[in-house]
C-alpha positions as CSV (number, residue, x, y, z in Angstrom):
1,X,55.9,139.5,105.2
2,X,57.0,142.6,102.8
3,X,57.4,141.9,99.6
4,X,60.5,143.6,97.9
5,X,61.2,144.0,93.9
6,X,64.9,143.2,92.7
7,X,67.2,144.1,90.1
8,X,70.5,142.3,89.4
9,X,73.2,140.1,87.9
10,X,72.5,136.0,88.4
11,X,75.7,133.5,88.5
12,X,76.0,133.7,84.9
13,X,76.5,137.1,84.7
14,X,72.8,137.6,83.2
15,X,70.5,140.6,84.1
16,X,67.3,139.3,85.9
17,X,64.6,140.9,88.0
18,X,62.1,139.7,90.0
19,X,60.3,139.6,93.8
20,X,61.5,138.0,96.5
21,X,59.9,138.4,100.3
22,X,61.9,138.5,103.7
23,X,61.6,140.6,106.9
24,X,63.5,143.5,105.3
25,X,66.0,144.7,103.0
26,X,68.8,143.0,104.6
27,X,67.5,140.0,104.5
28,X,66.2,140.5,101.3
29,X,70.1,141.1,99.9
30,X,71.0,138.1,101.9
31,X,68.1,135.5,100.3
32,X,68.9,136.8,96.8
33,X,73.0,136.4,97.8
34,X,72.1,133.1,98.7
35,X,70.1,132.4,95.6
36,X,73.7,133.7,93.1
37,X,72.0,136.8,92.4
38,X,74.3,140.5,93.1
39,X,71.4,142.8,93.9
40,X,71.6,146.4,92.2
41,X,68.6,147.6,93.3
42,X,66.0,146.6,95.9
43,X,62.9,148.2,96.4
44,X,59.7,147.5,98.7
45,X,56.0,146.6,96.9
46,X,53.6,149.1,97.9
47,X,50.9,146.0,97.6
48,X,51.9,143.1,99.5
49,X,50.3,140.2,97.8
50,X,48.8,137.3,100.5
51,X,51.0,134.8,101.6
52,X,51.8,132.4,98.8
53,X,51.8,129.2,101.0
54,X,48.1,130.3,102.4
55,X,45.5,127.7,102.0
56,X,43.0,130.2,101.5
57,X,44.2,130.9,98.0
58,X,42.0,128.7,95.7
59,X,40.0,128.3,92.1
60,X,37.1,130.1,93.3
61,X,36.2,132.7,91.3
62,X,35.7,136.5,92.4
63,X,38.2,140.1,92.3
64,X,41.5,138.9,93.2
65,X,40.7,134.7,93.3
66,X,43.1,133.2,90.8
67,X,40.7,131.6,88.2
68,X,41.4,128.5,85.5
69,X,41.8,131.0,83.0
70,X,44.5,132.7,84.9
71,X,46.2,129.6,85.1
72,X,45.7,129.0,81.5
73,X,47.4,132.2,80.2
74,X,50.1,131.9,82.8
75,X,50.7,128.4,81.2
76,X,51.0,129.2,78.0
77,X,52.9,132.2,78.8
78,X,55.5,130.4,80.7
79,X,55.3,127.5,77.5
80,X,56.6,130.2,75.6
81,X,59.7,131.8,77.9
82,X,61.0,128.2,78.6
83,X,60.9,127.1,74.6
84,X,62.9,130.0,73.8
85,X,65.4,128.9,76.0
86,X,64.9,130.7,79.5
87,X,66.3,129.2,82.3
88,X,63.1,128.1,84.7
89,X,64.0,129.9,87.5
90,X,64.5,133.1,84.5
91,X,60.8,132.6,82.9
92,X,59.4,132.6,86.0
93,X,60.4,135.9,87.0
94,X,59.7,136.8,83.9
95,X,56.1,135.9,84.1
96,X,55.8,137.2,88.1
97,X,56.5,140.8,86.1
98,X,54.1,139.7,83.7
99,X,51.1,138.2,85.5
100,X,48.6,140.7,87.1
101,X,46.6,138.9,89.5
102,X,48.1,139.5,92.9
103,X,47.0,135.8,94.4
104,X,48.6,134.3,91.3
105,X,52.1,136.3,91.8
106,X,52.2,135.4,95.5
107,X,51.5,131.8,94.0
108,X,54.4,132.4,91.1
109,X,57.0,133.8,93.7
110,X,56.3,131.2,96.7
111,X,57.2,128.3,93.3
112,X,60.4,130.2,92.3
113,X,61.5,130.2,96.1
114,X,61.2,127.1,96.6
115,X,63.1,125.8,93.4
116,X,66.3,128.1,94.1
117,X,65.9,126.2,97.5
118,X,66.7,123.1,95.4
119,X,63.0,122.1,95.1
120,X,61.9,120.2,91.7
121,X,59.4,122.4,89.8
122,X,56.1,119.8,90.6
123,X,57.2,119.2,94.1
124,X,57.3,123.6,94.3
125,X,53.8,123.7,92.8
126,X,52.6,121.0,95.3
127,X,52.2,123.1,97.8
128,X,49.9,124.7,96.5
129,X,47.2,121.7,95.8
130,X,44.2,124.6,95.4
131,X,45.9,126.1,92.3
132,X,47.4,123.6,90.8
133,X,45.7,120.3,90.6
134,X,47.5,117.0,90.2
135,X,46.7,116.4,86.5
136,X,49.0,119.9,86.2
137,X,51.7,118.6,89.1
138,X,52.0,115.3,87.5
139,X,52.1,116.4,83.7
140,X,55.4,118.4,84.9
141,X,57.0,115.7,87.1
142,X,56.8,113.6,83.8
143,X,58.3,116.6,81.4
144,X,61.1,116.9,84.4
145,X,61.8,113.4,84.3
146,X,61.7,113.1,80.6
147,X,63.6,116.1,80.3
148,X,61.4,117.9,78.2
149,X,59.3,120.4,80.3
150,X,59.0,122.6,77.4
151,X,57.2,120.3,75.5
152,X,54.8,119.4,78.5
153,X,54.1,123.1,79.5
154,X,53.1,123.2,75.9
155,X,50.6,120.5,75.8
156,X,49.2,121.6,79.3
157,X,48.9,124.7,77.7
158,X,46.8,123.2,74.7
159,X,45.0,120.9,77.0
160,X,43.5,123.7,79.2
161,X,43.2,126.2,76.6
162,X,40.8,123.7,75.3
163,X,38.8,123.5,78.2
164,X,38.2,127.2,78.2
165,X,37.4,127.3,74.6
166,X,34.8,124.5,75.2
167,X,33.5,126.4,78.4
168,X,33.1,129.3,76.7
169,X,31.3,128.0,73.7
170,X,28.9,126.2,76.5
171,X,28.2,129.4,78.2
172,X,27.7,131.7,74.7
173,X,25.2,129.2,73.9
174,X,23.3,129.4,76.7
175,X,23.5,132.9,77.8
176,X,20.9,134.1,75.1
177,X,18.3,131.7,76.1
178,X,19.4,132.4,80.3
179,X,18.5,136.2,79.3
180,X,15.6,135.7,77.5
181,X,14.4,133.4,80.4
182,X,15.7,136.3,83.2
183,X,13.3,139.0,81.2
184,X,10.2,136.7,80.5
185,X,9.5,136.1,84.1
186,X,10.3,140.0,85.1
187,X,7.9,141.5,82.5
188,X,5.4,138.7,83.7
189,X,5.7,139.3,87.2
190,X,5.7,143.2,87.0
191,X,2.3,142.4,85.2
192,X,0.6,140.8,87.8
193,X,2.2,142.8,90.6
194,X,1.9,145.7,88.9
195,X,-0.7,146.5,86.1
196,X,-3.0,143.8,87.0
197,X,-3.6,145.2,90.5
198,X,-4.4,148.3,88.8
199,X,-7.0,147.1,86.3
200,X,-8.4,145.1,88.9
201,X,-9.7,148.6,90.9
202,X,-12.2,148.8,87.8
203,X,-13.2,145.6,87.5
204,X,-14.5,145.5,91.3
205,X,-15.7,148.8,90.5
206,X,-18.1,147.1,87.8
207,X,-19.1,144.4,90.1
208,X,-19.9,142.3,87.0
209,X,-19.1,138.7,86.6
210,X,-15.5,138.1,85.4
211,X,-14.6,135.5,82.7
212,X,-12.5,132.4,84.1
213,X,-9.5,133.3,82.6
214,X,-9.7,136.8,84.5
215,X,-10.5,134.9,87.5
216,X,-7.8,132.6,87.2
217,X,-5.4,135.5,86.7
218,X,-6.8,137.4,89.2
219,X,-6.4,134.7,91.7
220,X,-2.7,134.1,90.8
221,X,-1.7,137.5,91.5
222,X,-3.7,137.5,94.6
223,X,-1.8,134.9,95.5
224,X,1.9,136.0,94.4
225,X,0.7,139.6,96.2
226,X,0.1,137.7,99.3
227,X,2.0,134.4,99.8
228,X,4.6,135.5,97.6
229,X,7.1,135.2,100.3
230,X,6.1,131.9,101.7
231,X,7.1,130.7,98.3
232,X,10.4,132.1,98.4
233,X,11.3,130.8,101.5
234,X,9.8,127.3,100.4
235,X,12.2,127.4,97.2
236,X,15.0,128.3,99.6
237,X,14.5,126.2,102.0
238,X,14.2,123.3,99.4
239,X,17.6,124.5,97.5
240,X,19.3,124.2,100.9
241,X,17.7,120.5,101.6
242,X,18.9,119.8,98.2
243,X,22.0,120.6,98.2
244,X,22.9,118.9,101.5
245,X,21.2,115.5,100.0
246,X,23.9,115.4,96.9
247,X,26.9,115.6,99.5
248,X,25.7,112.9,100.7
249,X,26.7,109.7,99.1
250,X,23.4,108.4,98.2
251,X,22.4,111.4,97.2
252,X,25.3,112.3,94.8
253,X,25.1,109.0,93.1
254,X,21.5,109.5,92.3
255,X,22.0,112.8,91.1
256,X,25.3,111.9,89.3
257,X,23.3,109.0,87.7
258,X,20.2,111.4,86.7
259,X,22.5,113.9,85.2
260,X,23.8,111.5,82.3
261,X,20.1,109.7,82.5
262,X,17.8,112.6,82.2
263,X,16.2,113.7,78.6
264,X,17.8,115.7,76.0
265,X,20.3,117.2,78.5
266,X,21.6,114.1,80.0
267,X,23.3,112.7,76.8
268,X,24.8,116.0,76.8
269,X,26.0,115.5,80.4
270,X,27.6,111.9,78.9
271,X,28.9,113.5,76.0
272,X,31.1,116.4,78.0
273,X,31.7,113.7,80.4
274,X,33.4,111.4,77.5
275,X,35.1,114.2,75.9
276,X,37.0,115.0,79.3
277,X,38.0,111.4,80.1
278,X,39.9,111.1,76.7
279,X,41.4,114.5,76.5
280,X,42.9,114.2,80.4
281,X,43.8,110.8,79.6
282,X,45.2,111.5,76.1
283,X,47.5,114.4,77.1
284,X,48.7,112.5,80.8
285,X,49.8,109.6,78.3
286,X,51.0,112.0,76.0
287,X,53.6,113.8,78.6
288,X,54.9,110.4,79.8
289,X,52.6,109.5,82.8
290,X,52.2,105.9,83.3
291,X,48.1,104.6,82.2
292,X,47.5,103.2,85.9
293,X,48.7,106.8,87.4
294,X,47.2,108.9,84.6
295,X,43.3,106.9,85.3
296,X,44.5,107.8,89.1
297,X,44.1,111.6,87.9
298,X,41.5,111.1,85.6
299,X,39.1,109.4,88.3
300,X,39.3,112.8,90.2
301,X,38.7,115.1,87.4
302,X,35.2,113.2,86.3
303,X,32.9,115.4,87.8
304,X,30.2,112.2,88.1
305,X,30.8,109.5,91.1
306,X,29.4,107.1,88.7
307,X,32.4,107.5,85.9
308,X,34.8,108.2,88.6
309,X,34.0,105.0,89.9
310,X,34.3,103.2,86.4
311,X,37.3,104.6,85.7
312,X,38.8,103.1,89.3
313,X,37.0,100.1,88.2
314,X,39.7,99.8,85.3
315,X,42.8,101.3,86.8
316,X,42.3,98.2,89.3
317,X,41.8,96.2,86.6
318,X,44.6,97.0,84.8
319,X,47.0,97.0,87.9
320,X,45.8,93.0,87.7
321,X,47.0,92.5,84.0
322,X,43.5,93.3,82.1
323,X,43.4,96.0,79.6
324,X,41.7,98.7,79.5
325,X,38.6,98.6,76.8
326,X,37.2,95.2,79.1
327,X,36.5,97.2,82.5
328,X,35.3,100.4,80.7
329,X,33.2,98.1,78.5
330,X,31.8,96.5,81.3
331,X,31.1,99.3,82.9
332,X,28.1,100.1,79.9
333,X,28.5,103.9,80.8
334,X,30.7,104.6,78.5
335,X,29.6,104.8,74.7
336,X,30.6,102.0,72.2
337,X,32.7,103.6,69.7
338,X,34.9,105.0,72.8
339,X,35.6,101.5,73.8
340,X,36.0,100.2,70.3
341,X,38.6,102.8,69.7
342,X,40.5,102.2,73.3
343,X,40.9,98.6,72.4
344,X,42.0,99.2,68.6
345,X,44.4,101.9,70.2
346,X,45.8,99.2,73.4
347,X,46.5,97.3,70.3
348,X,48.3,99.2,67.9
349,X,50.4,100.9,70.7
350,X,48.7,103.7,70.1
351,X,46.4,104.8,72.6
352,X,47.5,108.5,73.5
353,X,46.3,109.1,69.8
354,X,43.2,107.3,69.7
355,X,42.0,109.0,73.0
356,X,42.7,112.5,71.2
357,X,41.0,111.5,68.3
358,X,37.9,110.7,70.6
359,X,37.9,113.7,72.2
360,X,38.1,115.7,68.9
361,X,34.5,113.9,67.9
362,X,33.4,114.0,70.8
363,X,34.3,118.0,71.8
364,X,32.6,118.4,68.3
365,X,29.3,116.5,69.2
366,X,29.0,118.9,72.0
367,X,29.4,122.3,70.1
368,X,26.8,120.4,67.5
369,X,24.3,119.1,70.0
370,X,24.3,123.1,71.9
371,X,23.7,124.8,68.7
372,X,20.8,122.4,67.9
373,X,19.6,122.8,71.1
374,X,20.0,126.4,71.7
375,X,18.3,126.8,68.3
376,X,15.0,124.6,69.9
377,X,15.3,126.4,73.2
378,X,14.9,130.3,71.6
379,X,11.9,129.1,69.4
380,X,10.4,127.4,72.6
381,X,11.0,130.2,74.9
382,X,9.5,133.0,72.7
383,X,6.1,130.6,72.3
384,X,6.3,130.2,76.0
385,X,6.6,134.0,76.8
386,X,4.1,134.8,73.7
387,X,1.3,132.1,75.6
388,X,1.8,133.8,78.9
389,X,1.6,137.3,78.0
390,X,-1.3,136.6,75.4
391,X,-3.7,134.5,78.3
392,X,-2.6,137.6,80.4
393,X,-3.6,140.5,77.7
394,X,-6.8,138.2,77.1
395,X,-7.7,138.1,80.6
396,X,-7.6,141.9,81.1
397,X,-9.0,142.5,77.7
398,X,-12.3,139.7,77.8
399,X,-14.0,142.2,80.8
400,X,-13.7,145.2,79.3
401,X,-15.2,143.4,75.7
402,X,-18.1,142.9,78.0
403,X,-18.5,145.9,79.8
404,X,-18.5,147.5,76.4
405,X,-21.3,145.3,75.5
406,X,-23.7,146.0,78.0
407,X,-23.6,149.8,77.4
């Protein structure tokens, strides 16, 4: 469907632009008529952005997806037209001019449709379950309710500006050690697929005894030169094997369960883990959406079956009449102190803040725990590398010590 850009006068008497789609320019002037808006000028898009109601549009990323950062800047960009005082319908043509990724305007203009059709703004945006999620959808239905949407779009804002801030800080500190890691095993194996081949023209040239270590070297490359392949299709075959095992349900509970088990890296697992439960929690609470609803949410946003399933645990619970510390402490995945401060928090009537609180520590644990890793991991690597490329330099080097010797 064409896709046309408007200028004009609303009901108020207030210049505002925007898109709006519709078989054609009448129909165009006669959606926008409908809509209290006297068009001025109307002109078609030369780019007609996909079909906003499209279930194809999703978070995945790639040119032209729409991304969780896009939906973070959008956020915070429409935060700031409805706190100074934009009508809705206003900031969100405003941010439709503003926003660049084509999925996300189709997305934008399909939401603002739909609420001059007399939809609410979470019931507009839930049709569209693969962009927004329902932490987002039910965050605004409470700032609607409560009347104060701006303040809601704010704290959304905040809460997933926080998640890409943490992201990022995750991926910075890895990257180094992932590229370190990436070259490593290229200069390796362009050693002994490469050189090694070379020098080993002279050494069956000599036709002397080789040292083990030659030998050994010798026979891995050999090996790579020759079964290199099978391998490959071995690692493939068991990557696609694998994954199929974690969507089952044994499988993802095992893996889930390894994940926040395993050494070094699975307390980190339990830490990020922790950290999301209290932040989603904290700001749902925070915007007005009752506990039981808001552990409804926070149950799909885990990313581990075995906390999702504790955190069902205790929204059953608490639909009985318990409270929440007992299931979560019962539980025993969840650490101590976030239990102790859940229950001091139930009891003072102040639980939103206590959660936040929690995920302040706990979002600093993980920045502390990656530098001290990443700061292991470089070390580790660079003695890794320097072994392997020193038994390799050996290897060539012990032959051609003896071959020396014997002149």
């Amino acid at each position: 469907m064409p896709v046309f850009e408007y200028k004009g006068w609303d009901r108020h008497g207030k210049r505002t632009l925007g898109v709006v789609d519709a078989e054609g320019p009448q129909a165009a002037r006669v959606k926008l008529k409908r809509a209290g808006i006297y068009t001025i000028e109307l002109n078609q898009q030369s780019l007609t952005p996909k079909k906003p109601w499209s279930r194809k549009i999703s978070l995945r990323k790639g040119a032209g997806a729409i991304t969780s950062r896009d939906i973070s800047v959008a956020t915070r960009q429409l935060s700031t037209l409805v706190r100074g005082g934009l009508p809705l319908v206003t900031a969100l043509n405003a941010l439709v001019e503003q926003v660049d990724n084509e999925d996300l305007v189709a997305v934008l203009a399909d939401v603002r449709e739909r609420i001059n059709e007399g939809a609410s703004f979470a019931d507009a945006m839930a049709a569209h379950p693969r962009v927004f999620n329902p932490l987002y959808i039910n965050m605004v239905r409470a700032g609607e309710t409560s009347g104060a949407l701006e303040v809601v779009l704010e704290r959304l804002a905040e809460f997933l500006e926080g998640q890409e801030e943490l992201r990022g800080k995750v991926f910075a500190a890895l990257i180094y050690p992932a590229v370190m890691l990436v070259v490593g095993i290229a200069v390796v194996l362009f050693m002994v697929t490469y050189v090694i081949p070379q020098v080993q023209v002279i050494f069956d040239e000599t036709q002397q005894a080789l040292p083990l270590p030659t030998r050994l070297l010798l026979g891995f490359t050999d090996f790579l030169r020759h079964w290199g392949w099978l391998v490959l299709i071995f690692v493939i075959i068991g990557y696609y094997f694998f994954r199929r095992w974690i969507k089952t349900e044994t499988g993802r509970e095992n893996w889930d369960r390894f994940r926040i088990t395993a050494p070094i890296f699975g307390n980190l697992s339990l830490v990020v883990s922790t950290s999301r439960f209290a932040r989603t929690l904290s700001t749902l609470l925070t915007s007005g959406v009752p506990l039981v609803r808001s552990l409804d949410i926070v149950e799909h946003v885990m990313g581990n079956v075995l906390l999702a399933d504790a955190v069902k645990k205790a929204r059953n619970a608490i639909a009985e009449g318990a409270d929440l510390a007992g299931p979560l402490k019962t539980s025993t995945l969840f650490p101590p102190i976030v239990v102790h401060m859940v229950a001091v928090g139930e009891k003072t009537g102040d639980l939103e803040a206590m959660l936040s609180h929690v995920a302040d520590a706990y979002d600093t644990e993980v920045e502390i725990r990656i530098r001290a890793m990443t700061s292991m991991l470089e070390p580790m690597l660079l003695l890794a590398m320097g072994v392997v490329i020193g038994f390799v330099v050996v290897s060539v080097l012990l032959p051609i010590f003896q071959m020396t010797q014997g002149f």
